[in-house]
HTML snippet that shows the backbone in 3Dmol.js (N, CA, C, O; Angstrom):
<script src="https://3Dmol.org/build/3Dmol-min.js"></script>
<div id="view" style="width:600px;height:400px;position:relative"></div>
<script>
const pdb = `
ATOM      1  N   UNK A   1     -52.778 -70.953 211.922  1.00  0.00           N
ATOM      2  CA  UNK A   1     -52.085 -70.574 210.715  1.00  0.00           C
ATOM      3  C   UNK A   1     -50.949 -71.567 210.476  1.00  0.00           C
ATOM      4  O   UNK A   1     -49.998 -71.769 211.230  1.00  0.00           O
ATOM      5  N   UNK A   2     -51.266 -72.303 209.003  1.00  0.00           N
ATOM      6  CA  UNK A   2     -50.001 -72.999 208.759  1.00  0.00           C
ATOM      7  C   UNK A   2     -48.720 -72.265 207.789  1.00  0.00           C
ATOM      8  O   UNK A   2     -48.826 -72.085 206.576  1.00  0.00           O
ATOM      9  N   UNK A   3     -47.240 -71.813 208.797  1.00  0.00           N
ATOM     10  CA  UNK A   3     -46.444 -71.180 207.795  1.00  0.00           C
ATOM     11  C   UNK A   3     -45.734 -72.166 207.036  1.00  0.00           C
ATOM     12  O   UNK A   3     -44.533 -71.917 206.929  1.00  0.00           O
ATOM     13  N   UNK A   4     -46.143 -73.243 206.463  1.00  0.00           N
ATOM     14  CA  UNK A   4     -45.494 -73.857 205.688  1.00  0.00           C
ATOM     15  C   UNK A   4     -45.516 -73.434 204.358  1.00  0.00           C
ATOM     16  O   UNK A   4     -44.541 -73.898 203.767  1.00  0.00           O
ATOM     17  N   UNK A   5     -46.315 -72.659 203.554  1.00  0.00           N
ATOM     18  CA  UNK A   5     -46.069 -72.216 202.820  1.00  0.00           C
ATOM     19  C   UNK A   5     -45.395 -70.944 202.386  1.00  0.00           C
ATOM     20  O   UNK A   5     -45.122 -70.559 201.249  1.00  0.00           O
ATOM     21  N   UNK A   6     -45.161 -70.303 203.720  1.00  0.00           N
ATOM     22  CA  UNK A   6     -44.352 -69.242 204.223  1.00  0.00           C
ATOM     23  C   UNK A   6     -42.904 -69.004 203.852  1.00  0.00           C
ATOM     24  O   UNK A   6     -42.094 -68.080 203.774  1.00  0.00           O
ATOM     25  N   UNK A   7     -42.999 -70.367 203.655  1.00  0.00           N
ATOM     26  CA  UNK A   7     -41.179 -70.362 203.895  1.00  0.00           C
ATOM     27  C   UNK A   7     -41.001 -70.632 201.960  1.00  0.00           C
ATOM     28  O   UNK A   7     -41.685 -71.202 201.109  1.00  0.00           O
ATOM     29  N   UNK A   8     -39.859 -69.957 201.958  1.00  0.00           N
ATOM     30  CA  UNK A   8     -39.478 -69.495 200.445  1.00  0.00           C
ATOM     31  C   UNK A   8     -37.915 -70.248 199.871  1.00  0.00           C
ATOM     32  O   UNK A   8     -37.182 -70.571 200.806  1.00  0.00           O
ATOM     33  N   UNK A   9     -37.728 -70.348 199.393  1.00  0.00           N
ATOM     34  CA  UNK A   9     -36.268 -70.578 198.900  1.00  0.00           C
ATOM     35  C   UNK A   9     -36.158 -69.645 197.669  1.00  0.00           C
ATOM     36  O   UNK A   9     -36.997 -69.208 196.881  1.00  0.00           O
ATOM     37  N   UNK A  10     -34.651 -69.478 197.805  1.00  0.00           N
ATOM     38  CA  UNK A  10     -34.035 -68.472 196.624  1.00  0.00           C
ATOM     39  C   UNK A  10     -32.293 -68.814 196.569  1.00  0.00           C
ATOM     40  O   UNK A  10     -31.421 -68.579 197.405  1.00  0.00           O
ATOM     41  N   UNK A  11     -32.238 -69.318 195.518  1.00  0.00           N
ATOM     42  CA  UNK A  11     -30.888 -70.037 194.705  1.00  0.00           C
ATOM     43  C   UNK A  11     -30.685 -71.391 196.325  1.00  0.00           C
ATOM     44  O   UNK A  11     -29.616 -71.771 196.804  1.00  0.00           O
ATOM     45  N   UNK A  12     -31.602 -71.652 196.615  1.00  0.00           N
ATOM     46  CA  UNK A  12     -31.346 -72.821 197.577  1.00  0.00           C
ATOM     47  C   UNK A  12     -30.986 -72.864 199.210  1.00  0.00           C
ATOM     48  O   UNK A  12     -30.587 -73.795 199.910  1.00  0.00           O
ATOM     49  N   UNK A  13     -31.308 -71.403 199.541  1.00  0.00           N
ATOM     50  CA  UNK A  13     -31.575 -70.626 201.049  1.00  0.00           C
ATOM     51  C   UNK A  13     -33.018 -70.571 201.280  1.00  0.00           C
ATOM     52  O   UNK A  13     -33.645 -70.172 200.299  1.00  0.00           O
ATOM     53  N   UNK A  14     -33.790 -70.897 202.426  1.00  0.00           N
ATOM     54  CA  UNK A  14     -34.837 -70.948 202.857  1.00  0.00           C
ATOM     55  C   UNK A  14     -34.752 -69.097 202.991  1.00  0.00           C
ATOM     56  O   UNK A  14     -33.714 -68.437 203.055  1.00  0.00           O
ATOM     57  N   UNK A  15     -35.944 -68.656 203.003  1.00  0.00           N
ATOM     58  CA  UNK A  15     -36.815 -67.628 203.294  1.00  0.00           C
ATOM     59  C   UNK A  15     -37.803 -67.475 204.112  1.00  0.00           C
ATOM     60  O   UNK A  15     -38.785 -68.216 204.084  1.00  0.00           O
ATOM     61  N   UNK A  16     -37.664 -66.507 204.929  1.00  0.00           N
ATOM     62  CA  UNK A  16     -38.861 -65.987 205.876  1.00  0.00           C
ATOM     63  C   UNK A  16     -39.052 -64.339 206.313  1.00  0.00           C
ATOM     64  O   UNK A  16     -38.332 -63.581 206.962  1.00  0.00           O
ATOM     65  N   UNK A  17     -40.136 -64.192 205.761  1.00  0.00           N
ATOM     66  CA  UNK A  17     -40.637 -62.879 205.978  1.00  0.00           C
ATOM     67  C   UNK A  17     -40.471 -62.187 207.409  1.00  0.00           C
ATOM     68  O   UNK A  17     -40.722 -62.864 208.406  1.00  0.00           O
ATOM     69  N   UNK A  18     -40.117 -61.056 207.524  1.00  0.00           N
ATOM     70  CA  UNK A  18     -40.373 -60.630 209.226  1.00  0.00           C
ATOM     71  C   UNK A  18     -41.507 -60.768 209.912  1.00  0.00           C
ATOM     72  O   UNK A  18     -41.571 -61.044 211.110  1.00  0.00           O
ATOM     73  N   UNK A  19     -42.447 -60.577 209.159  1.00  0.00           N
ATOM     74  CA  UNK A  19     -43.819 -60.814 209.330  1.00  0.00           C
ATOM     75  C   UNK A  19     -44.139 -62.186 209.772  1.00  0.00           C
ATOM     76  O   UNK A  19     -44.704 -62.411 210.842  1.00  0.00           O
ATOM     77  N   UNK A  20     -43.705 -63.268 208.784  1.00  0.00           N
ATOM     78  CA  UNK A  20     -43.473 -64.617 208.738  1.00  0.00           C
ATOM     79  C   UNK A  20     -42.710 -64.935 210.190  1.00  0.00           C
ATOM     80  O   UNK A  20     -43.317 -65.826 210.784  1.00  0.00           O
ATOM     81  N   UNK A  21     -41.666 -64.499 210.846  1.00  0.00           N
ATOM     82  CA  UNK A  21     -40.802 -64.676 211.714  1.00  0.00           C
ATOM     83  C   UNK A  21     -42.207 -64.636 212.900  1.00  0.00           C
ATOM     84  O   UNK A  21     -42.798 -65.636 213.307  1.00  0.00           O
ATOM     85  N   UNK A  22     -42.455 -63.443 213.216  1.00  0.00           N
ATOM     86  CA  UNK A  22     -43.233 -62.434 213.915  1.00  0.00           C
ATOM     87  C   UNK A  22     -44.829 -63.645 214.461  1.00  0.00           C
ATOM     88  O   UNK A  22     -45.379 -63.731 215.559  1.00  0.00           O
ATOM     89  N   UNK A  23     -45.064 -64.231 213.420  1.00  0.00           N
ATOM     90  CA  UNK A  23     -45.816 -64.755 213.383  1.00  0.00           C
ATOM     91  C   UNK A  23     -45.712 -66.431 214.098  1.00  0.00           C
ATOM     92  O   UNK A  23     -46.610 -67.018 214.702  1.00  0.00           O
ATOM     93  N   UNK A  24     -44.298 -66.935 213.790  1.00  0.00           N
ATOM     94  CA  UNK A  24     -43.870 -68.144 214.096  1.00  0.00           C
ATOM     95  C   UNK A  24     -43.583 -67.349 215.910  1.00  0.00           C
ATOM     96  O   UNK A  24     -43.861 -67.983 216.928  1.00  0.00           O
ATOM     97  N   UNK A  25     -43.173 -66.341 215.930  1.00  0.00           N
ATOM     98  CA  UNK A  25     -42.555 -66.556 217.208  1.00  0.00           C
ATOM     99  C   UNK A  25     -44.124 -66.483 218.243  1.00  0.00           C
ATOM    100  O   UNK A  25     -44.291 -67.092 219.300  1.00  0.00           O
ATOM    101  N   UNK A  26     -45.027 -65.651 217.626  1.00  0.00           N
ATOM    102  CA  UNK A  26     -46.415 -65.628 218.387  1.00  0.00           C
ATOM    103  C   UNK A  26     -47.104 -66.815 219.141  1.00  0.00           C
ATOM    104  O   UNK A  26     -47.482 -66.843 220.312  1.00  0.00           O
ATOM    105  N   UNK A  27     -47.189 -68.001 217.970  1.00  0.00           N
ATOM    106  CA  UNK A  27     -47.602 -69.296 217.684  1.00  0.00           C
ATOM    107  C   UNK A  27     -47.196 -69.805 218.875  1.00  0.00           C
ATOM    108  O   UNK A  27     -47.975 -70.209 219.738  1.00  0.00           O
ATOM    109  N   UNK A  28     -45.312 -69.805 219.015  1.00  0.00           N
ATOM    110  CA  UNK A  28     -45.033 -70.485 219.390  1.00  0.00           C
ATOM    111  C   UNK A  28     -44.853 -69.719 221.048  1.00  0.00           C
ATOM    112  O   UNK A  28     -44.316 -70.440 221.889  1.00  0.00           O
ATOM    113  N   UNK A  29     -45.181 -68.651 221.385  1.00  0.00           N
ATOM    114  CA  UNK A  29     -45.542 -68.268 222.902  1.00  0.00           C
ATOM    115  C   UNK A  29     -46.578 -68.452 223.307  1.00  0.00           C
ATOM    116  O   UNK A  29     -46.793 -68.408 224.518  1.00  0.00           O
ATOM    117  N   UNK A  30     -47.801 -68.790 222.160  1.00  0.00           N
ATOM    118  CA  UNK A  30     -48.815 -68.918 222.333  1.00  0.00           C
ATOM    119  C   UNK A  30     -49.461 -70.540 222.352  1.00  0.00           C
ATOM    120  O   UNK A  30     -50.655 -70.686 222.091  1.00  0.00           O
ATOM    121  N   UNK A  31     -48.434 -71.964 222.739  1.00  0.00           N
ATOM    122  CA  UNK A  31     -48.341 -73.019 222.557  1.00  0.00           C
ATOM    123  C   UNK A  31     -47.987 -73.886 223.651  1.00  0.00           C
ATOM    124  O   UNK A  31     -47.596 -73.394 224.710  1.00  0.00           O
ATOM    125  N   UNK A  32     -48.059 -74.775 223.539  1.00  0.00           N
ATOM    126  CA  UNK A  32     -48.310 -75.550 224.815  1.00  0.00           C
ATOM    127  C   UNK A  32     -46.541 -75.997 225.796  1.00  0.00           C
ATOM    128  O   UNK A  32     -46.378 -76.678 226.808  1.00  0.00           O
ATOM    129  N   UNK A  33     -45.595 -75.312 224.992  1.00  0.00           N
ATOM    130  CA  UNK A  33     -44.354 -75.920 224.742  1.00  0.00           C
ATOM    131  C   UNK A  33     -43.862 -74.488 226.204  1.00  0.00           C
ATOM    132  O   UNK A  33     -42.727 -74.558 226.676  1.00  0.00           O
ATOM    133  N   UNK A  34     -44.488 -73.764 226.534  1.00  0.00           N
ATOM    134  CA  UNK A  34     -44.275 -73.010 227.478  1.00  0.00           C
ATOM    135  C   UNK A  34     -44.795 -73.748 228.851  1.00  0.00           C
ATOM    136  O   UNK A  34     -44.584 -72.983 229.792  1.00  0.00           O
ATOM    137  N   UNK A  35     -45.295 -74.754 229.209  1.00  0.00           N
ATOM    138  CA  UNK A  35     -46.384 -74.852 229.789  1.00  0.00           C
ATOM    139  C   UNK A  35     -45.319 -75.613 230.459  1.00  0.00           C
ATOM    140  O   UNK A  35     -44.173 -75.562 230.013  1.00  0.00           O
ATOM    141  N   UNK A  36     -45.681 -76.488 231.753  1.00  0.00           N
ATOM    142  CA  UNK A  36     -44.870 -76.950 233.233  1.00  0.00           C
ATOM    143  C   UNK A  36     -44.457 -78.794 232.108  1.00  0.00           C
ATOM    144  O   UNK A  36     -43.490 -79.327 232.654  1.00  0.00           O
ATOM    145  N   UNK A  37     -44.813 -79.415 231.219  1.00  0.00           N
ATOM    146  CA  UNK A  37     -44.478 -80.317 231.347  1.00  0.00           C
ATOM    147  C   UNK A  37     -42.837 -80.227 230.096  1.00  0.00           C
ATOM    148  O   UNK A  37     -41.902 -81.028 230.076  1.00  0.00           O
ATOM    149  N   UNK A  38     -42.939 -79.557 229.624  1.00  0.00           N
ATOM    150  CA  UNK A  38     -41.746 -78.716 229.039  1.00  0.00           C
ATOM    151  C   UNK A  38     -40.804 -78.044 230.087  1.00  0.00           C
ATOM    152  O   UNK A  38     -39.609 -78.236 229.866  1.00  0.00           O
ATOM    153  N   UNK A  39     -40.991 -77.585 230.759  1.00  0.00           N
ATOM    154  CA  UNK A  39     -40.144 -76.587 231.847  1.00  0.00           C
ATOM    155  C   UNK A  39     -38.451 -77.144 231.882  1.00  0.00           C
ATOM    156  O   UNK A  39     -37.542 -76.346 232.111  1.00  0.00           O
ATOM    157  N   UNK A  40     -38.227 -78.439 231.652  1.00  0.00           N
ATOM    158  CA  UNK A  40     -36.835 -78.376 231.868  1.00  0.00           C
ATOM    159  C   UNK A  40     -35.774 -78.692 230.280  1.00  0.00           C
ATOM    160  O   UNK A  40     -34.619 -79.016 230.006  1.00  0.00           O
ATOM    161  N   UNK A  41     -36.678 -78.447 229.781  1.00  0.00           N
ATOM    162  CA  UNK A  41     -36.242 -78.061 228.370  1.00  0.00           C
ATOM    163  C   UNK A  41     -35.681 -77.096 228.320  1.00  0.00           C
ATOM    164  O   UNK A  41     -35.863 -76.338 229.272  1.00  0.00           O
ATOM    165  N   UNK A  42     -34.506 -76.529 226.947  1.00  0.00           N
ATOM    166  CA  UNK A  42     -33.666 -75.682 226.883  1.00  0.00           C
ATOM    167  C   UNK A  42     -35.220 -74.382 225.999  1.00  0.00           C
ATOM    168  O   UNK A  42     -36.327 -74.818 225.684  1.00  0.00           O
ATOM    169  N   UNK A  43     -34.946 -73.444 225.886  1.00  0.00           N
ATOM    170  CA  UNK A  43     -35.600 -72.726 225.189  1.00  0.00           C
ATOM    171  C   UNK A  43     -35.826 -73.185 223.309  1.00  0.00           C
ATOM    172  O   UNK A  43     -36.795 -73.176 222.550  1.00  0.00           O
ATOM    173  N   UNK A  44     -34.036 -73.629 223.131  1.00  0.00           N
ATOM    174  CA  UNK A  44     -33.796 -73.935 221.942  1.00  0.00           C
ATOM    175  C   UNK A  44     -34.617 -75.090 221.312  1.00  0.00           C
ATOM    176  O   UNK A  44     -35.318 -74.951 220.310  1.00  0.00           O
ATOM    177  N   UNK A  45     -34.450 -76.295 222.034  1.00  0.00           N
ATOM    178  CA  UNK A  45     -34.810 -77.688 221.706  1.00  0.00           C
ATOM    179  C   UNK A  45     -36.632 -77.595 221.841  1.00  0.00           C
ATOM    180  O   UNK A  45     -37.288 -78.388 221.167  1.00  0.00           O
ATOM    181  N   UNK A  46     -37.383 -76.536 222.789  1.00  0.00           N
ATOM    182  CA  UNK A  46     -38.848 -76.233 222.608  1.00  0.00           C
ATOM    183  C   UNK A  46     -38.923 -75.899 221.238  1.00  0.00           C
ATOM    184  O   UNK A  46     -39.697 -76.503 220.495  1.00  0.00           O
ATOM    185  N   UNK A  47     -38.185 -74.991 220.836  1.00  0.00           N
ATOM    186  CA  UNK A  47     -38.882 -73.939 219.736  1.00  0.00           C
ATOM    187  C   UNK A  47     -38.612 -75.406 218.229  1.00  0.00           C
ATOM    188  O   UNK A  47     -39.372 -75.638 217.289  1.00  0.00           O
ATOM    189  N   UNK A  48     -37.499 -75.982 218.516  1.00  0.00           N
ATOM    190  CA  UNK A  48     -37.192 -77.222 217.581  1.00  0.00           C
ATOM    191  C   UNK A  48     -38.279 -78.128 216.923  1.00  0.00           C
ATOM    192  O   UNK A  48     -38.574 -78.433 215.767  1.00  0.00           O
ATOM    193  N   UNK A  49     -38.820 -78.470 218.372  1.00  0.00           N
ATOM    194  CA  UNK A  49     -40.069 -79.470 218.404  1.00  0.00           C
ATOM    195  C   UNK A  49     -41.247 -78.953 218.051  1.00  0.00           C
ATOM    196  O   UNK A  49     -42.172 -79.429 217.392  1.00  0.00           O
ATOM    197  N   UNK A  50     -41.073 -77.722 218.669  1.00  0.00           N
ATOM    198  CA  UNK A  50     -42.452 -76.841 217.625  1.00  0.00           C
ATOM    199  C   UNK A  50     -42.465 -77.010 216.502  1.00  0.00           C
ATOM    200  O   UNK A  50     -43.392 -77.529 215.880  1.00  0.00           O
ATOM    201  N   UNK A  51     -41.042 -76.442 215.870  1.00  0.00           N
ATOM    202  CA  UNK A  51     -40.696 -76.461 214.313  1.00  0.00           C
ATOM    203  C   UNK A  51     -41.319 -77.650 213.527  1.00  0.00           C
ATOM    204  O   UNK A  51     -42.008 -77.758 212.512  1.00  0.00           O
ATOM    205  N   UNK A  52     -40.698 -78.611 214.569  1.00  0.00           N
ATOM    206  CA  UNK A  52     -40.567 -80.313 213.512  1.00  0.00           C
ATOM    207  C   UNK A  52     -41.804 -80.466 213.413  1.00  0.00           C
ATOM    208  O   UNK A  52     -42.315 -80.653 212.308  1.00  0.00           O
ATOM    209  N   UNK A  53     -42.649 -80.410 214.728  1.00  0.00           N
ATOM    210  CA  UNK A  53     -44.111 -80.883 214.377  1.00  0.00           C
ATOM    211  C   UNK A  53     -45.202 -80.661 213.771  1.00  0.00           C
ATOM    212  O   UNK A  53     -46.177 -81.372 213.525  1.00  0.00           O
ATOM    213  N   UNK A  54     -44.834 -79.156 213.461  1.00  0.00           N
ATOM    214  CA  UNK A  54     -45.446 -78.491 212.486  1.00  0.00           C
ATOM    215  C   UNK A  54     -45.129 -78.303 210.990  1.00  0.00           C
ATOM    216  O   UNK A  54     -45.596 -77.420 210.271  1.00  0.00           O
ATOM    217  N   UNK A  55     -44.194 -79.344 210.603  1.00  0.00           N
ATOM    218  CA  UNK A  55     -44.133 -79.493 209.194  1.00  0.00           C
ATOM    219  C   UNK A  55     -42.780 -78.237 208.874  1.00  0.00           C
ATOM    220  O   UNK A  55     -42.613 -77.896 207.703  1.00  0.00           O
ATOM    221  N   UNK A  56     -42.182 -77.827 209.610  1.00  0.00           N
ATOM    222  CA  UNK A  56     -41.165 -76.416 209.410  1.00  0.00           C
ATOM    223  C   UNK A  56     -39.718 -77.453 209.653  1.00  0.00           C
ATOM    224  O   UNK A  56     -39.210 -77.114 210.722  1.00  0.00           O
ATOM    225  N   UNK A  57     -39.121 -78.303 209.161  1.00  0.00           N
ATOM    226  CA  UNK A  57     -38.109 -79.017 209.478  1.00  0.00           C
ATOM    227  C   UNK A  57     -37.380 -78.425 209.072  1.00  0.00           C
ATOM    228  O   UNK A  57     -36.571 -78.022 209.909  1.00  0.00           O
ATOM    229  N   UNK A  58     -37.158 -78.006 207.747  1.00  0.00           N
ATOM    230  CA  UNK A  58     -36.421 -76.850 207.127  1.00  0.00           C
ATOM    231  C   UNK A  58     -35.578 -76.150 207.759  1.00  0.00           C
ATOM    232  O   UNK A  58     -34.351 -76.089 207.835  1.00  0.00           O
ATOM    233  N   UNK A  59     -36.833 -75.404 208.393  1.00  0.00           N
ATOM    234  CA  UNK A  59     -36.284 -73.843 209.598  1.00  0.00           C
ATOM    235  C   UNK A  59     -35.779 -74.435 210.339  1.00  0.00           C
ATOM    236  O   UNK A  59     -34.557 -74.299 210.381  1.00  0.00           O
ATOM    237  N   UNK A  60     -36.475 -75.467 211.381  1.00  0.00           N
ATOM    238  CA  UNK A  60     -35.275 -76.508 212.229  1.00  0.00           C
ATOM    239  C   UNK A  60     -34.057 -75.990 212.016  1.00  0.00           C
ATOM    240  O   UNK A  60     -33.541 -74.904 212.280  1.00  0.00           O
ATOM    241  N   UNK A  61     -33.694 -76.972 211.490  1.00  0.00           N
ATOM    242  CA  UNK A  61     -32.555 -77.351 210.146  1.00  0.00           C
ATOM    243  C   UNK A  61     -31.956 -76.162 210.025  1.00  0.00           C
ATOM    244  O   UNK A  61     -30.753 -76.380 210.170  1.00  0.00           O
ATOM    245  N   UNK A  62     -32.156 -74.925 209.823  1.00  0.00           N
ATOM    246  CA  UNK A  62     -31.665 -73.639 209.297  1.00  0.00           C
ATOM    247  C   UNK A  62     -31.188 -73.026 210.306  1.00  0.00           C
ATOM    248  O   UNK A  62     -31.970 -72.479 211.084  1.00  0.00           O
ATOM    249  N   UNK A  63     -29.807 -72.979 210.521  1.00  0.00           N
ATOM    250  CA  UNK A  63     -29.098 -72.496 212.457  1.00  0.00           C
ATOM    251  C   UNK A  63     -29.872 -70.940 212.322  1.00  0.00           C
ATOM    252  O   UNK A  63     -30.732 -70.570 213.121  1.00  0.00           O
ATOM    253  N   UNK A  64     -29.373 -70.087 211.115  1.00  0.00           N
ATOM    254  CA  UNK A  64     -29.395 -68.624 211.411  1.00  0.00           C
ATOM    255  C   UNK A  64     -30.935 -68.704 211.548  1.00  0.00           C
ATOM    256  O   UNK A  64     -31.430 -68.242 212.576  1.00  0.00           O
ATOM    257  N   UNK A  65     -31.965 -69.404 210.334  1.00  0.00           N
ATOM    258  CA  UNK A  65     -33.290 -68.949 210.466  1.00  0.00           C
ATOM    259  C   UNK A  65     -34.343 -69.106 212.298  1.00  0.00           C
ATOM    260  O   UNK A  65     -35.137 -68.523 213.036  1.00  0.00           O
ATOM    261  N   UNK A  66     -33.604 -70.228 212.143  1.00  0.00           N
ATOM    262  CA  UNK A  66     -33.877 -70.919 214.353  1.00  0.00           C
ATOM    263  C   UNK A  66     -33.920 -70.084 214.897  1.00  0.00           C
ATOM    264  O   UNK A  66     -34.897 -69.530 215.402  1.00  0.00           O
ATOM    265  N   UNK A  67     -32.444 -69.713 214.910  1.00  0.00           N
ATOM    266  CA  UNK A  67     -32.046 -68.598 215.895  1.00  0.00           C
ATOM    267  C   UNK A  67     -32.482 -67.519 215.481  1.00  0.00           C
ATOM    268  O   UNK A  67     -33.090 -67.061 216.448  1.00  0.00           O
ATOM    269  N   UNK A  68     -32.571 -66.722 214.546  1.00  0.00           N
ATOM    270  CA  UNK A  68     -34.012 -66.189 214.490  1.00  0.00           C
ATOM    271  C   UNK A  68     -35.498 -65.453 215.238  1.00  0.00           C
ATOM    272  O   UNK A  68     -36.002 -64.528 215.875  1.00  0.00           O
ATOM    273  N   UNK A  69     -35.680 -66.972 214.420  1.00  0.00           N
ATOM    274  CA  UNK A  69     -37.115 -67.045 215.236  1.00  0.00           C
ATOM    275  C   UNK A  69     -36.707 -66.630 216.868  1.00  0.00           C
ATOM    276  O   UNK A  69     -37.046 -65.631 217.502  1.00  0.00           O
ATOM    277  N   UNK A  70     -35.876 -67.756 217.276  1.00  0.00           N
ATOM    278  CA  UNK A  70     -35.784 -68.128 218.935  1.00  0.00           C
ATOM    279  C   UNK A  70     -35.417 -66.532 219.570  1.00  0.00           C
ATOM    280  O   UNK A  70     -35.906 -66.216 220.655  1.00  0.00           O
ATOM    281  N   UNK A  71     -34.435 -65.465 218.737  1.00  0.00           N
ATOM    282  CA  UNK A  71     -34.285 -64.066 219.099  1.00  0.00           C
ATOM    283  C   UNK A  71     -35.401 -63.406 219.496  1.00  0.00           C
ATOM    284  O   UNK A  71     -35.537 -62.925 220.621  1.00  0.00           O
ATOM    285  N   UNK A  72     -36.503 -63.344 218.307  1.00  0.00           N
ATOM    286  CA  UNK A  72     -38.071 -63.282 218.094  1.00  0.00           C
ATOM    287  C   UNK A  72     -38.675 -63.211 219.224  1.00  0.00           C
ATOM    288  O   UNK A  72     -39.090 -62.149 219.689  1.00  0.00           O
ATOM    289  N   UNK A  73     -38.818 -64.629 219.931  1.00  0.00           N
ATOM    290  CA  UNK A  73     -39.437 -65.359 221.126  1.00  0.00           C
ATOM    291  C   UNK A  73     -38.536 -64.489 222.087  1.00  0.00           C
ATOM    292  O   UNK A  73     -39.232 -63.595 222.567  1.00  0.00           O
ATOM    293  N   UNK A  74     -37.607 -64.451 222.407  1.00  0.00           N
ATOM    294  CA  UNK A  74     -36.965 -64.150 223.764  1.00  0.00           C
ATOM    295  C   UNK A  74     -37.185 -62.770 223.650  1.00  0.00           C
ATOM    296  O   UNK A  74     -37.684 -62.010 224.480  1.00  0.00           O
ATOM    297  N   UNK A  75     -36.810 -62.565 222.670  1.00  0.00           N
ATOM    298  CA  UNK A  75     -37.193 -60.473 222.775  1.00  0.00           C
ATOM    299  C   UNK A  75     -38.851 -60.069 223.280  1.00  0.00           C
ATOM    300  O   UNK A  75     -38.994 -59.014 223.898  1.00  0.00           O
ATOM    301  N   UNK A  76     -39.796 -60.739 223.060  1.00  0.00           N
ATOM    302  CA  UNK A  76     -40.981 -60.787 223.540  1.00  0.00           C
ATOM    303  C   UNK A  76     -41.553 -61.023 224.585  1.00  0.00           C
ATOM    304  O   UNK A  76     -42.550 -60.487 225.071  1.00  0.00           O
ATOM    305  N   UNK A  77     -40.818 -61.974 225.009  1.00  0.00           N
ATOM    306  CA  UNK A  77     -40.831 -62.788 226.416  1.00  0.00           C
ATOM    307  C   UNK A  77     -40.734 -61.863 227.330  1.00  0.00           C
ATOM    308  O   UNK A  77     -41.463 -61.947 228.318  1.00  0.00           O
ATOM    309  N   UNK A  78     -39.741 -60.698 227.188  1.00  0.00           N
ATOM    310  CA  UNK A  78     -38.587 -59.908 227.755  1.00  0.00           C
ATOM    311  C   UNK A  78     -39.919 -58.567 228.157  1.00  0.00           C
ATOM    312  O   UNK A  78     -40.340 -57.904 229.105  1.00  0.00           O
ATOM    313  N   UNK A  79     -40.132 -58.783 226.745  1.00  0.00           N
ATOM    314  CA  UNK A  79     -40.894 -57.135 226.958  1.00  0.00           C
ATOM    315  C   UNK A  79     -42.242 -57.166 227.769  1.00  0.00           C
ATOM    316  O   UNK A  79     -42.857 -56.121 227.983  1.00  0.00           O
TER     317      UNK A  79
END
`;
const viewer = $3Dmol.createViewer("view");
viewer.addModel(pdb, "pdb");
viewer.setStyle({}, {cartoon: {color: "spectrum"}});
viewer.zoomTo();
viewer.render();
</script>
């Protein structure tokens, strides 16, 4: 699934659905960026490189939308 079209703007703030969130954070537990050659990476700077490479620079870019997502991921991780 590509969420690049996912992402919304309104008066010049990016947008993302919970669903949309929910979905990025899946992707990205479900990606290679968990795996041993990543391991001494911060959690933050993984989920980044996910972002960038997948065309989401935006969200990158977007501290609250990141962090976010990255809440997303760790709350999952957890459970």
């Amino acid at each position: 699934m590509r969420l690049t079209k996912g992402v919304r703007r309104l008066w010049g703030y990016l947008l993302l659905t919970d669903s949309d969130v929910d979905a990025l954070a899946s992707e990205f537990l479900q990606s290679h960026y968990l795996g041993p050659i990543y391991a001494d990476w911060s959690p933050d700077r993984r989920l980044d490189t996910f972002l960038r490479r997948r065309g989401l620079s935006r969200v990158a870019d977007d501290g609250d939308l990141s962090n976010t997502v990255l809440e997303r991921v760790l709350g999952r991780r957890r459970s």
